[in-house]
gemmi code that builds the backbone of each chain (N, CA, C; Angstrom):
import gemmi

chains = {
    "A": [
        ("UNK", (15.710, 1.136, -7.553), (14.270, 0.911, -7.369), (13.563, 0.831, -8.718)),
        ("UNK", (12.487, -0.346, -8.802), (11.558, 0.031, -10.018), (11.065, 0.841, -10.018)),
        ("UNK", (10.832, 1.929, -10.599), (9.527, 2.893, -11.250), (8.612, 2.604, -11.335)),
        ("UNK", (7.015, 2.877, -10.750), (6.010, 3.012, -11.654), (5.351, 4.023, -11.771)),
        ("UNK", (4.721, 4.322, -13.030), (4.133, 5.053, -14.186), (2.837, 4.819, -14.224)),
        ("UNK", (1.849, 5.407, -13.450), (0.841, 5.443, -13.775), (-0.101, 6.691, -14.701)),
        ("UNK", (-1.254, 6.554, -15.825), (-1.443, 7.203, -16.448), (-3.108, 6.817, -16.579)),
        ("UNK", (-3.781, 7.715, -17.197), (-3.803, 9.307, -16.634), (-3.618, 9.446, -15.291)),
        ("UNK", (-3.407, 10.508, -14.743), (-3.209, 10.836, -13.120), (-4.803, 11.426, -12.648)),
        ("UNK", (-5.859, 12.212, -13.451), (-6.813, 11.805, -13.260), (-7.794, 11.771, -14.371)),
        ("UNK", (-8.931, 10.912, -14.592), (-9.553, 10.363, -15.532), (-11.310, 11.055, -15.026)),
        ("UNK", (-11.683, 11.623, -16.209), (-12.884, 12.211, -15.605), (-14.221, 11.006, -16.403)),
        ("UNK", (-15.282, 10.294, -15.953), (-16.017, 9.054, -16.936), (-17.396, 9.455, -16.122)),
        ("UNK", (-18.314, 8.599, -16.984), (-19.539, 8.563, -16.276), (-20.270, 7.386, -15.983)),
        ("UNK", (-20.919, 7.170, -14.476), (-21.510, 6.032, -14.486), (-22.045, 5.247, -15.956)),
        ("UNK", (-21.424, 4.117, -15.995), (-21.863, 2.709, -17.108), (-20.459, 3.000, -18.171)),
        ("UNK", (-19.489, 4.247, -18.295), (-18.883, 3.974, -18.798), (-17.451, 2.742, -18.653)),
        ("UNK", (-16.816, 2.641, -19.944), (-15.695, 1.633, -19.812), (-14.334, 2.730, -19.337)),
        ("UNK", (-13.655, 2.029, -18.204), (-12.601, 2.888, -17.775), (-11.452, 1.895, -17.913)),
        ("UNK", (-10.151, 2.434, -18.425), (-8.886, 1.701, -18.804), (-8.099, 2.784, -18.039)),
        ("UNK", (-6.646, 2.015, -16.773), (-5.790, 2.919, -16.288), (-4.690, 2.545, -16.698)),
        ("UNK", (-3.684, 2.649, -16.880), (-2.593, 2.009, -17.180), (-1.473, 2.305, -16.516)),
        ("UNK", (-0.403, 1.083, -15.878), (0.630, 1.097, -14.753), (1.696, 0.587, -16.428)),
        ("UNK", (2.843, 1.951, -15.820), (3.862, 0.871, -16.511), (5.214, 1.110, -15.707)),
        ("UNK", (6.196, -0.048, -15.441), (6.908, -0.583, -14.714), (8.374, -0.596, -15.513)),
        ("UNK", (9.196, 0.324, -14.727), (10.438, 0.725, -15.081), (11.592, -0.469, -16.272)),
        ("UNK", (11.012, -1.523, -15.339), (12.299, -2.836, -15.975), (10.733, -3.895, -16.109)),
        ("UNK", (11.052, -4.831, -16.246), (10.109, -6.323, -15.818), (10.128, -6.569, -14.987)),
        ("UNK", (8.923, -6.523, -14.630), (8.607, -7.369, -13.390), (7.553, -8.536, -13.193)),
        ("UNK", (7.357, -9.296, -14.491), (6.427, -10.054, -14.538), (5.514, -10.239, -14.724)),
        ("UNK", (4.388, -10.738, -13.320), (3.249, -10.411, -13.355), (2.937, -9.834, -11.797)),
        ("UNK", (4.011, -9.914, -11.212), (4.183, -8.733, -9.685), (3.535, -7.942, -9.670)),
        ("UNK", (2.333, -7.286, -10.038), (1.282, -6.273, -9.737), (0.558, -6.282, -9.004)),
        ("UNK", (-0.195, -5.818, -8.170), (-1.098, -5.579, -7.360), (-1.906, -4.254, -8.030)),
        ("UNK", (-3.462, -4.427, -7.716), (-3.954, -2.755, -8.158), (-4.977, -2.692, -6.625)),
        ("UNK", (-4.762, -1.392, -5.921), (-5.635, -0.989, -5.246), (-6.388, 0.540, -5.477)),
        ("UNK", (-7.629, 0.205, -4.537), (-8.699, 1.277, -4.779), (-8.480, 1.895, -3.156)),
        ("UNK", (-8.702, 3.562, -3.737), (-8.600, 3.958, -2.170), (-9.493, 5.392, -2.298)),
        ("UNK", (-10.477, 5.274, -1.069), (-11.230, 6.552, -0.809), (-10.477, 7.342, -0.106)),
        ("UNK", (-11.589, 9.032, -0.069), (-11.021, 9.793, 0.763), (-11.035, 9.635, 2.035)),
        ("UNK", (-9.943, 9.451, 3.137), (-9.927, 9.669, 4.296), (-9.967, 8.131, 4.961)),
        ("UNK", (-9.671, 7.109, 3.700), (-9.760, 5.781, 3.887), (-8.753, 4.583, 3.653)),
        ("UNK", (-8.177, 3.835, 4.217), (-7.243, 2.767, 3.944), (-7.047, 1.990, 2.129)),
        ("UNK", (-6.129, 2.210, 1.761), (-6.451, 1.189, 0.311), (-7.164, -0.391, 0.600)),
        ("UNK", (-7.867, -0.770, -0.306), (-8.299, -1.595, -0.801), (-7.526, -2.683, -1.507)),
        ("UNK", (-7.520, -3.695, -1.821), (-6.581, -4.730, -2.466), (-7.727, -4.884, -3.435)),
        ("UNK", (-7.498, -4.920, -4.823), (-8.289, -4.842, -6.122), (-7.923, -6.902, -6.703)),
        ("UNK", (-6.704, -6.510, -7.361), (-6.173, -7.315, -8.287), (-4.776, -7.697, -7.537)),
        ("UNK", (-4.392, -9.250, -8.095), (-2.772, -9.151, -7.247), (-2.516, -10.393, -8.340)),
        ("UNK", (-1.286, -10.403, -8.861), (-0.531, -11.076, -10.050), (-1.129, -10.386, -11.469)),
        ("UNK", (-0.956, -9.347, -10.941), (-1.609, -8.649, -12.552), (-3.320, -8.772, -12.620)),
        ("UNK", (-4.021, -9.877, -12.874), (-5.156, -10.120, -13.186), (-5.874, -11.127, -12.265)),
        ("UNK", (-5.461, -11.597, -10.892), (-6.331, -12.417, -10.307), (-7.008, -11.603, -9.548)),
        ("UNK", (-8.166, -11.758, -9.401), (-9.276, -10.881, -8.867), (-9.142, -11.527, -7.052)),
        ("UNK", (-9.449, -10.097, -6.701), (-9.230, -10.407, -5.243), (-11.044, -11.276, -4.305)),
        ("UNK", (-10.646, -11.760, -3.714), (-12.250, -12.151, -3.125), (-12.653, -11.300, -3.236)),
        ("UNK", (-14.442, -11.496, -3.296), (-15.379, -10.087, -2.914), (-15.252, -8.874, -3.778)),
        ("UNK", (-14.550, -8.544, -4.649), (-14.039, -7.685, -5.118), (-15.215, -8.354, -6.625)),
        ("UNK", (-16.110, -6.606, -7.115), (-17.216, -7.152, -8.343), (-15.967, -7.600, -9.480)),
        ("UNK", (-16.758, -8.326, -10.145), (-16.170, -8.894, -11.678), (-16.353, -7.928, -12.785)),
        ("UNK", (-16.833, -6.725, -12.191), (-16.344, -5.554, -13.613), (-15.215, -4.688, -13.610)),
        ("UNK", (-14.121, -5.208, -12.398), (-13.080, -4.719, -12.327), (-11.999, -6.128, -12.759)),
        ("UNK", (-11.123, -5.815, -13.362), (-10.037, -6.524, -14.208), (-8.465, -6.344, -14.438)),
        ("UNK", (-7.683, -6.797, -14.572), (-6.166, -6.593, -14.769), (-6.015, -7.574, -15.877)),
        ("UNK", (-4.851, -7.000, -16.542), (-4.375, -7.511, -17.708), (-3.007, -7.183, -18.017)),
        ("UNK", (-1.925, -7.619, -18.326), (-0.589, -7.462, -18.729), (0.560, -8.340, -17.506)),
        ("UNK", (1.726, -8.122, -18.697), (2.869, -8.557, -18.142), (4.216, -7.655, -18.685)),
        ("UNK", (5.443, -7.967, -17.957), (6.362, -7.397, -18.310), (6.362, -6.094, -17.948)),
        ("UNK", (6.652, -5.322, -17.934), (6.386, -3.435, -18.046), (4.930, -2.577, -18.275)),
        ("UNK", (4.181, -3.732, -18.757), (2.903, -2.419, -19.122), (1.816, -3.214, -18.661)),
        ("UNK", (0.791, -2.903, -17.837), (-0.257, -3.320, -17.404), (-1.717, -2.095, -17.438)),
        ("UNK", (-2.543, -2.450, -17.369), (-4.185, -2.758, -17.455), (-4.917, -2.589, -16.350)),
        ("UNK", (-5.579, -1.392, -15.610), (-6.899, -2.352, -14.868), (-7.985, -1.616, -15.196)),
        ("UNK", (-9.019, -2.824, -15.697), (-9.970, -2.189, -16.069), (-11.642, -1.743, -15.951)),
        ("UNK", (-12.491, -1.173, -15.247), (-13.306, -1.173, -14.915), (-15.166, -1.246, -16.102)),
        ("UNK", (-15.323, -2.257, -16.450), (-16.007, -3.159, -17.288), (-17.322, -1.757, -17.944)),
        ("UNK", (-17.764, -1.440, -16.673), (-18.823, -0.537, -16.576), (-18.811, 0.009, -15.312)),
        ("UNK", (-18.393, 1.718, -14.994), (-18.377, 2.472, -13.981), (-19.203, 2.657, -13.063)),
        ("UNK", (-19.318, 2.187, -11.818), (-20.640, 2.134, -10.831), (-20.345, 3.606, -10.004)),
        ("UNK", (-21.344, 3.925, -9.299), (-21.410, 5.434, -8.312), (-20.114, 4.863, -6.866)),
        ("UNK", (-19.886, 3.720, -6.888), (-19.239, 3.656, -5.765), (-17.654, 3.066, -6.185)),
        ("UNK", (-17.550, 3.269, -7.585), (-16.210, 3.388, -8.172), (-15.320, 4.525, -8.353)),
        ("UNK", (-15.941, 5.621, -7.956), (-15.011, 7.050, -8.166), (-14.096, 7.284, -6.635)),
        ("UNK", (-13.433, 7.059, -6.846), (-12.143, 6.801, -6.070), (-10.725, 7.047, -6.672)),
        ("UNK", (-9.185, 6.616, -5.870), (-7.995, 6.521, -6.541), (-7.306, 5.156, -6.657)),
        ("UNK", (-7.334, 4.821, -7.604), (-6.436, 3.660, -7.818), (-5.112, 3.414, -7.842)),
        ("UNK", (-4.495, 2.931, -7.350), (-3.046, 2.385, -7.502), (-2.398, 1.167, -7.954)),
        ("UNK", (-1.228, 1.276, -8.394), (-0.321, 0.391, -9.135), (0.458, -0.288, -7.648)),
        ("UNK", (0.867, -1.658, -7.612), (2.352, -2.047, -6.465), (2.606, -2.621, -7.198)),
        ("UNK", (3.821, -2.426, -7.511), (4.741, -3.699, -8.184), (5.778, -4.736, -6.714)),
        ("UNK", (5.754, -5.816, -6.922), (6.600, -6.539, -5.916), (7.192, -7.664, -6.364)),
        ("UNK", (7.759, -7.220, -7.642), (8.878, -7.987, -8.020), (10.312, -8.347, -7.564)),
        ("UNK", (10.948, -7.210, -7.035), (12.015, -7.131, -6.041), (11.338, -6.554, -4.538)),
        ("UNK", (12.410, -6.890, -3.727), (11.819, -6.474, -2.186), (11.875, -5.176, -1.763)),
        ("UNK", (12.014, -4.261, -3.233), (12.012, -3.017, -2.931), (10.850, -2.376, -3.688)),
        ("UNK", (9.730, -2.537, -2.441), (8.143, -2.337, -2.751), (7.901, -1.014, -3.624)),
        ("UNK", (6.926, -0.910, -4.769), (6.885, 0.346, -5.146), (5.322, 0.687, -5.461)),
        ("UNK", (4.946, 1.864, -5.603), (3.382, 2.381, -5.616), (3.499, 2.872, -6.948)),
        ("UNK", (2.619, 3.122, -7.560), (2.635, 4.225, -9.005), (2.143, 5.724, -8.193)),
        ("UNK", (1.983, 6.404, -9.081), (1.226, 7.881, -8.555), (0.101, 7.951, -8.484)),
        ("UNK", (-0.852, 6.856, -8.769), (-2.230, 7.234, -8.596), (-2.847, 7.744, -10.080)),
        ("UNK", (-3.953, 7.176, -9.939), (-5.315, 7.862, -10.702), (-6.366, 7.592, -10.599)),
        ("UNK", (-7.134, 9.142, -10.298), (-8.419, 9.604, -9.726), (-9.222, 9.296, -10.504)),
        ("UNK", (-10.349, 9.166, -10.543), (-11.466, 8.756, -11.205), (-12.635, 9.683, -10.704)),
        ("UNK", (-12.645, 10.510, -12.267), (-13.694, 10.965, -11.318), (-15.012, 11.560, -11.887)),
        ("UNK", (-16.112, 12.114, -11.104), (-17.417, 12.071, -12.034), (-17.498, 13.145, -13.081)),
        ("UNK", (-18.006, 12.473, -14.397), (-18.025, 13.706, -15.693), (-18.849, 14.817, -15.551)),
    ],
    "B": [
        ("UNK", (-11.782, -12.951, 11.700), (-11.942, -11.557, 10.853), (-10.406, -11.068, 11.280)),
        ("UNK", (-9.805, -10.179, 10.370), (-8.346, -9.812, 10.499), (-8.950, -8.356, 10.163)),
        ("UNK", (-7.607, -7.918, 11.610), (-7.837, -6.580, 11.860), (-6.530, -5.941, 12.067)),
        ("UNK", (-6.092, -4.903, 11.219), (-5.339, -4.303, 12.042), (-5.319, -2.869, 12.625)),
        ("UNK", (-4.563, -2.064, 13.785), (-4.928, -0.733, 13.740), (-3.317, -0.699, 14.549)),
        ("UNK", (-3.035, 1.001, 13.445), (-1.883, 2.019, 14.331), (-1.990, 2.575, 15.152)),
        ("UNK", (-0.999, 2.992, 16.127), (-1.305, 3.475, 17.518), (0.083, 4.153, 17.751)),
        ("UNK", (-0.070, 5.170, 17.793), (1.704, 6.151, 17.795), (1.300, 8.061, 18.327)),
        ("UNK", (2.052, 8.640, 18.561), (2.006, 10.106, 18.378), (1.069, 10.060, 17.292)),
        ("UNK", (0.414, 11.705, 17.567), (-0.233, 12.340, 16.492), (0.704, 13.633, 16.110)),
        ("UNK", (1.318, 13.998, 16.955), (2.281, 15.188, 16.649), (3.761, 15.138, 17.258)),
        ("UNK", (4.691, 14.998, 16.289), (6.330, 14.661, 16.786), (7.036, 16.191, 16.257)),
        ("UNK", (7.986, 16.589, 17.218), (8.705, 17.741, 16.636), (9.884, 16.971, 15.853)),
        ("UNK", (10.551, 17.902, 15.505), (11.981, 17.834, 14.425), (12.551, 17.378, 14.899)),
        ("UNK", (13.425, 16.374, 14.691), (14.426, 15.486, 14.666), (14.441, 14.582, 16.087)),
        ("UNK", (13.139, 14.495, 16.009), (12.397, 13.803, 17.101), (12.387, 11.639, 16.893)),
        ("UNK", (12.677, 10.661, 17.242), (11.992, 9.684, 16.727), (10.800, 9.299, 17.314)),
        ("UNK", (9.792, 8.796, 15.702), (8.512, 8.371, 16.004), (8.590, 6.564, 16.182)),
        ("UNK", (7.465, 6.498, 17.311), (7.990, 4.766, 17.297), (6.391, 5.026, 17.091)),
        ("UNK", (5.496, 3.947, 16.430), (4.261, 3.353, 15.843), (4.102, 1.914, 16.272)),
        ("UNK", (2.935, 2.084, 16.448), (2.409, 0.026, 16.637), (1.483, 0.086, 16.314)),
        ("UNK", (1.607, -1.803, 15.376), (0.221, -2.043, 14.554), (-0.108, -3.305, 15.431)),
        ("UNK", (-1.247, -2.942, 15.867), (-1.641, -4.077, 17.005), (-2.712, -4.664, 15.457)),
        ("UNK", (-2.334, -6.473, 15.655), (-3.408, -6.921, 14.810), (-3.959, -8.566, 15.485)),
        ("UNK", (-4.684, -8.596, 14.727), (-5.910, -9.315, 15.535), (-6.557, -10.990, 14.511)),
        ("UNK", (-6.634, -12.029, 14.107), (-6.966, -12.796, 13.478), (-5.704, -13.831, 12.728)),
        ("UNK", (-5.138, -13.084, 12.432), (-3.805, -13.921, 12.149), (-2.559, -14.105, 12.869)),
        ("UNK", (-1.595, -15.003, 12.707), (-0.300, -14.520, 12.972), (0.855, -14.308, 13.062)),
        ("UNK", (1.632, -13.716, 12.738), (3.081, -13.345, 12.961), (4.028, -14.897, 12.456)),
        ("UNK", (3.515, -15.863, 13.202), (4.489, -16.993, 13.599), (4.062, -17.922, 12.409)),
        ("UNK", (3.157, -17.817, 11.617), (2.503, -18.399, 10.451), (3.495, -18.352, 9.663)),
        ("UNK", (3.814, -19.468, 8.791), (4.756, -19.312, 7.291), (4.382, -18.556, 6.571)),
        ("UNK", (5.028, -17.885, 5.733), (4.698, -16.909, 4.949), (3.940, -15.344, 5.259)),
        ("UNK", (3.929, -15.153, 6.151), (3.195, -14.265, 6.675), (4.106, -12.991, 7.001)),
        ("UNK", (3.590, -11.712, 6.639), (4.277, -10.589, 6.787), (3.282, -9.402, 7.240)),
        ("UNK", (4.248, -8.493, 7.709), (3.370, -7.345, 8.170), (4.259, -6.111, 7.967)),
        ("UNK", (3.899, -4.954, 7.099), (4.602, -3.997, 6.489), (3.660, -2.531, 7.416)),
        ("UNK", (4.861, -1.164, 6.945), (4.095, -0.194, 6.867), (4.328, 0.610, 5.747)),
        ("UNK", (3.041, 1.565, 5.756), (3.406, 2.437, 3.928), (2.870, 3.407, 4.747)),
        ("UNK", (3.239, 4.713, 4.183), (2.714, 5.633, 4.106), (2.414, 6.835, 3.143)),
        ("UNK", (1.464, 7.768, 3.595), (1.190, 8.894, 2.535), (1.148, 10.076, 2.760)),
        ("UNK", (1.817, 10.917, 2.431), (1.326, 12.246, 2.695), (0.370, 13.026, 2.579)),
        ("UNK", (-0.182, 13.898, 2.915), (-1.591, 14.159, 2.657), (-1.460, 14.589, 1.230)),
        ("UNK", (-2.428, 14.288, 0.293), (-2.827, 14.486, -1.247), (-1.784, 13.820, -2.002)),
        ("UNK", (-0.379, 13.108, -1.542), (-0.029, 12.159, -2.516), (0.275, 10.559, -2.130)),
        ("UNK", (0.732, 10.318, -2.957), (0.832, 8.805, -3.195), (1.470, 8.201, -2.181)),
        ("UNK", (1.308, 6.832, -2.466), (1.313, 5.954, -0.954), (2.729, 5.486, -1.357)),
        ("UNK", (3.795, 5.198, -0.194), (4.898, 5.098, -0.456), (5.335, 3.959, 1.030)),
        ("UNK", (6.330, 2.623, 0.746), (6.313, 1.343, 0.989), (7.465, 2.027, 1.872)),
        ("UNK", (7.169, 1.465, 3.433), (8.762, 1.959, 3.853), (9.213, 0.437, 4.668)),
        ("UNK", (8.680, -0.309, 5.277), (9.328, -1.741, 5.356), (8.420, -2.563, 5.857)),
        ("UNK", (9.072, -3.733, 6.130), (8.362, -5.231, 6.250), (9.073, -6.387, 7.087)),
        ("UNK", (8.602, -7.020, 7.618), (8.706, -7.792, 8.536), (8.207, -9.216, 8.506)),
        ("UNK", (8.705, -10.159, 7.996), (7.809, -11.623, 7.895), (8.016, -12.644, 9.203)),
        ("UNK", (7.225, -13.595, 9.390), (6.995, -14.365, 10.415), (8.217, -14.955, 10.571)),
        ("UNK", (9.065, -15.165, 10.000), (10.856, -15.965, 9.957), (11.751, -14.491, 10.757)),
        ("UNK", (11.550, -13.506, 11.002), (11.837, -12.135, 11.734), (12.818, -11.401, 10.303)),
        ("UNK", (12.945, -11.773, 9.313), (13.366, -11.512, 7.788), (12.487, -9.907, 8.051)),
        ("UNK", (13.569, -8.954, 7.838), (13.490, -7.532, 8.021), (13.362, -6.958, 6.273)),
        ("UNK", (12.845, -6.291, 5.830), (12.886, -5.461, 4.293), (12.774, -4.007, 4.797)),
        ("UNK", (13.605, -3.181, 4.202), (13.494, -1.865, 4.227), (13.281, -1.008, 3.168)),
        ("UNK", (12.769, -0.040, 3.109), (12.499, 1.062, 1.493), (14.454, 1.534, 1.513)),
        ("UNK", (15.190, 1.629, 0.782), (16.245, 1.848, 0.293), (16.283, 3.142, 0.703)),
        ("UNK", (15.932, 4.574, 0.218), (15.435, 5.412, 0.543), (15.766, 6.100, 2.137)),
        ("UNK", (14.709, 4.907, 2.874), (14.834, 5.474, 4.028), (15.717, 4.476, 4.837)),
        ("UNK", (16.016, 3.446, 4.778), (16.483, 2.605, 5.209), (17.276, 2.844, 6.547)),
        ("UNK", (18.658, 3.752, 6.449), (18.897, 3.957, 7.596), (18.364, 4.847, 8.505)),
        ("UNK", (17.036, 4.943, 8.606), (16.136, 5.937, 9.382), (15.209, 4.955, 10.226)),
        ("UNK", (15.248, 3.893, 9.649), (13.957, 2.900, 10.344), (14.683, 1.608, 10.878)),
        ("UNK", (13.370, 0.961, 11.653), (13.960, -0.111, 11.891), (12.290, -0.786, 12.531)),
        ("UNK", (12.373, -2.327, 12.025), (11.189, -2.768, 12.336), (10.760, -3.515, 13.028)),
        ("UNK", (10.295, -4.324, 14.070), (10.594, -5.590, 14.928), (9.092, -5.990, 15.141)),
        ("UNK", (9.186, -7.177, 15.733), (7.936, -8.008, 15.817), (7.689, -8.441, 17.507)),
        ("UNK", (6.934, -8.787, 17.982), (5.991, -9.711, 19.578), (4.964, -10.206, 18.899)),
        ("UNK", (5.491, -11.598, 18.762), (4.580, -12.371, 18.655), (3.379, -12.894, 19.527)),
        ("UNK", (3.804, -12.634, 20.585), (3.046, -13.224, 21.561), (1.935, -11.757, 21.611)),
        ("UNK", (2.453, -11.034, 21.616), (1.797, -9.725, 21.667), (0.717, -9.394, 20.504)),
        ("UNK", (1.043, -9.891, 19.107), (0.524, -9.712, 17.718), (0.446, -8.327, 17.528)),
        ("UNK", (1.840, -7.531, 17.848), (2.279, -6.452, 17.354), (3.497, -6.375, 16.655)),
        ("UNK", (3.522, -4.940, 15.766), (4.617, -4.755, 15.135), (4.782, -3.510, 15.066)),
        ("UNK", (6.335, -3.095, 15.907), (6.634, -1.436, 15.792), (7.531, -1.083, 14.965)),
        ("UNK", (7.559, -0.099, 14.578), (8.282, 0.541, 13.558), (8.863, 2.056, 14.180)),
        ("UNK", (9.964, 2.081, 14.160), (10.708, 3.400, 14.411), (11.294, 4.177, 13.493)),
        ("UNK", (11.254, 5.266, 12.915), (12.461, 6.236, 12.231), (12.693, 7.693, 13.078)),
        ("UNK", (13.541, 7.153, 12.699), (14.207, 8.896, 13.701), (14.650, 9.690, 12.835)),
        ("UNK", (15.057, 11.264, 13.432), (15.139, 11.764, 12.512), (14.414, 12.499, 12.021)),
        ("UNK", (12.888, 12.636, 12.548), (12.136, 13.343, 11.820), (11.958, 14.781, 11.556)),
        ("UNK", (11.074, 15.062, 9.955), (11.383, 16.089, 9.489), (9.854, 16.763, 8.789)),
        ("UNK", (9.726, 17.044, 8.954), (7.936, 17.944, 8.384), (8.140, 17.385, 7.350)),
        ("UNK", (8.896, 16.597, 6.374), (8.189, 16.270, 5.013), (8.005, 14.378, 5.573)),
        ("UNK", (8.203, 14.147, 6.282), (7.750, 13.206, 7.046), (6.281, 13.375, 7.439)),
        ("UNK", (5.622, 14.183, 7.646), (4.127, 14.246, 8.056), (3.291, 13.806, 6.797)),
        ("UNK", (2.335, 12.406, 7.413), (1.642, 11.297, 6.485), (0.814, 10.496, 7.343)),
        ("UNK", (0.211, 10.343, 6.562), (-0.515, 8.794, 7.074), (-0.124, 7.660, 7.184)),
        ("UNK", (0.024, 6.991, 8.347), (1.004, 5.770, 8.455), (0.302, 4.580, 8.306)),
        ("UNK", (0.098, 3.221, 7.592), (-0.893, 2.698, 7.279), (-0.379, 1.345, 7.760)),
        ("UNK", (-0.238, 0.745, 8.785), (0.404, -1.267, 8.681), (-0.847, -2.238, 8.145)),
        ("UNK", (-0.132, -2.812, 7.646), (-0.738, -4.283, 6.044), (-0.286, -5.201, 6.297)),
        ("UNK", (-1.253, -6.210, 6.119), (-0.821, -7.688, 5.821), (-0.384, -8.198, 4.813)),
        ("UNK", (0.987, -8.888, 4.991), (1.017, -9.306, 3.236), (0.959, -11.012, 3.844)),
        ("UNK", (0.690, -11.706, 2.610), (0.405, -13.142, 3.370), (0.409, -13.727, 1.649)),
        ("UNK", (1.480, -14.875, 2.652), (1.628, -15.658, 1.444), (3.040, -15.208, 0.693)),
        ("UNK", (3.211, -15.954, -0.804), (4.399, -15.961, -1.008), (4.779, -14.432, -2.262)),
        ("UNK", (3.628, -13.685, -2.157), (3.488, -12.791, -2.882), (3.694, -11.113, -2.202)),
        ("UNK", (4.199, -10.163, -2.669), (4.288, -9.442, -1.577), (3.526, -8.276, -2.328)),
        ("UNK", (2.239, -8.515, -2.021), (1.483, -7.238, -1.972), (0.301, -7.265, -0.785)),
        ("UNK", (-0.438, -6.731, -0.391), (-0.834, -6.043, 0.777), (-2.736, -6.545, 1.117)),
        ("UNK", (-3.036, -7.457, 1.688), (-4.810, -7.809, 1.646), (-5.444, -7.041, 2.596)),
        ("UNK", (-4.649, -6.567, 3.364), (-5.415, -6.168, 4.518), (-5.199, -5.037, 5.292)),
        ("UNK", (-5.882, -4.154, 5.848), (-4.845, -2.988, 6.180), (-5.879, -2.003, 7.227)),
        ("UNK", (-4.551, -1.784, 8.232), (-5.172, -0.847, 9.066), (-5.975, 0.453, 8.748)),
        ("UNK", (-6.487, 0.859, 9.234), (-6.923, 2.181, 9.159), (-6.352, 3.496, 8.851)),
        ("UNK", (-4.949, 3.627, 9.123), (-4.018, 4.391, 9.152), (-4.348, 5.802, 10.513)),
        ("UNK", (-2.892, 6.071, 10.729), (-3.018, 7.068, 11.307), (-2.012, 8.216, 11.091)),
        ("UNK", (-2.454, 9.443, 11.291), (-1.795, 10.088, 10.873), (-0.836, 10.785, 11.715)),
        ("UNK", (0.549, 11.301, 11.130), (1.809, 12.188, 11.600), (2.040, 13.461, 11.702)),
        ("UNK", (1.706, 14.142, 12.509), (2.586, 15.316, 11.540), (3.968, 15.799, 12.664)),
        ("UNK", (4.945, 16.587, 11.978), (6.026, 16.713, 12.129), (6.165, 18.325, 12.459)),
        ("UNK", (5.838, 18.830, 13.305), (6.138, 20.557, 13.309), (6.656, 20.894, 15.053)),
        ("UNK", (7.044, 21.575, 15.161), (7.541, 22.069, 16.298), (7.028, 22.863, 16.999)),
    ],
}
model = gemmi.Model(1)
for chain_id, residues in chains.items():
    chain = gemmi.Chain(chain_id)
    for i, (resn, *xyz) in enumerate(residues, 1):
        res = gemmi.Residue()
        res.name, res.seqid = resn, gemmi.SeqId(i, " ")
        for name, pos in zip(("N", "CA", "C"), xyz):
            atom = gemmi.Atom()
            atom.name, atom.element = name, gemmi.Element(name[0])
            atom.pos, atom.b_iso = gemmi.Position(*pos), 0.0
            res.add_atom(atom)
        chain.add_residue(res)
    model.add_chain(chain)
structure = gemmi.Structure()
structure.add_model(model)
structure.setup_entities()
């Protein structure tokens, strides 16, 4: 199975700040990323998918960036309805994988 | 509008099997490229991929659990159940079925989840 490595596991910021999470991925896997957002007590969200294509509907101050092993997602300027957990999928092989998560949360 | 929702036990004893259905609604099954997975989570950690099912009846399993599950499709129905047996209290999670669509396999759409638990 690929690994992923997500870091920090949780990130403490304040509304308008710039937030950077970072997924990194055992072997290569391309640009096979997906990033989702997920509340408490709530289904994930689909963020980003090929690393950096922004999902419909989804604001333009959220972002992905990288390839190969180390990826990016980045939140431009922190809104009140961004403190949530984010996740890494890699689906480079058909053996689906999640990162561990990181919380976001208010300073 | 695409919908999906789980529908299974809320409480299974030990070494019990759980069977789950993701009844979904807007798309379907018989479409090229089209898949329908489940993941789940345990309460306070991370979400974890246990298999998948595409419109060609092409089965994927988590390695892991693999010989514990098994996944099948009704098309006509626009459901998809999922079984593992076997169960064990570190099995108690939130069971979540997703759409994956298209030639990419990550997840747009997703039930509500429901949750497991495993005690006797």
């Amino acid at each position: 199975d690929i690994q992923m490595t997500q870091s920090p596991s949780t990130l403490s910021a304040s509304v308008g700040d710039r937030v950077t999470i970072t997924c990194r991925a055992s072997q290569s896997i391309s640009s096979w990323l997906a990033w989702y957002q997920q509340k408490p007590g709530k289904a994930p969200k689909l963020l980003i998918y090929k690393a950096s294509s922004l999902e419909s509907g989804v604001p333009s101050r959220f972002s992905g960036s990288g390839s190969g092993t180390e990826f990016t997602l980045t939140i431009s300027s922190l809104q009140p309805d961004d403190f949530a957990t984010y996740y890494c999928q890699q689906y480079n092989s058909y053996s689906l994988t999640f990162g561990g998560g990181t919380k976001v949360e208010i300073k | 509008q695409i919908t999906l929702k789980e529908s299974g036990p809320t409480l299974v004893k030990p070494t019990q099997t759980l069977t789950l259905t993701c009844t979904f609604s807007g798309f379907s099954l018989s479409t090229s490229g089209v898949g329908v997975g489940w993941i789940r989570q345990p309460p306070g950690k991370a979400l974890e991929w246990l298999a998948l099912i595409y419109w060609d009846d092409d089965k994927r399993y988590s390695p892991s659990l693999k010989s514990r599950l098994t996944i099948t499709k009704d098309t006509s129905k626009n459901q998809v159940v999922l079984t593992m047996t076997n169960m064990d209290p570190v099995d108690t999670a939130t069971y979540y079925c997703a759409r994956q669509a298209g030639a990419e396999y990550y997840f747009d759409y997703w039930g509500q989840g429901t949750l497991v638990t495993v005690s006797s």
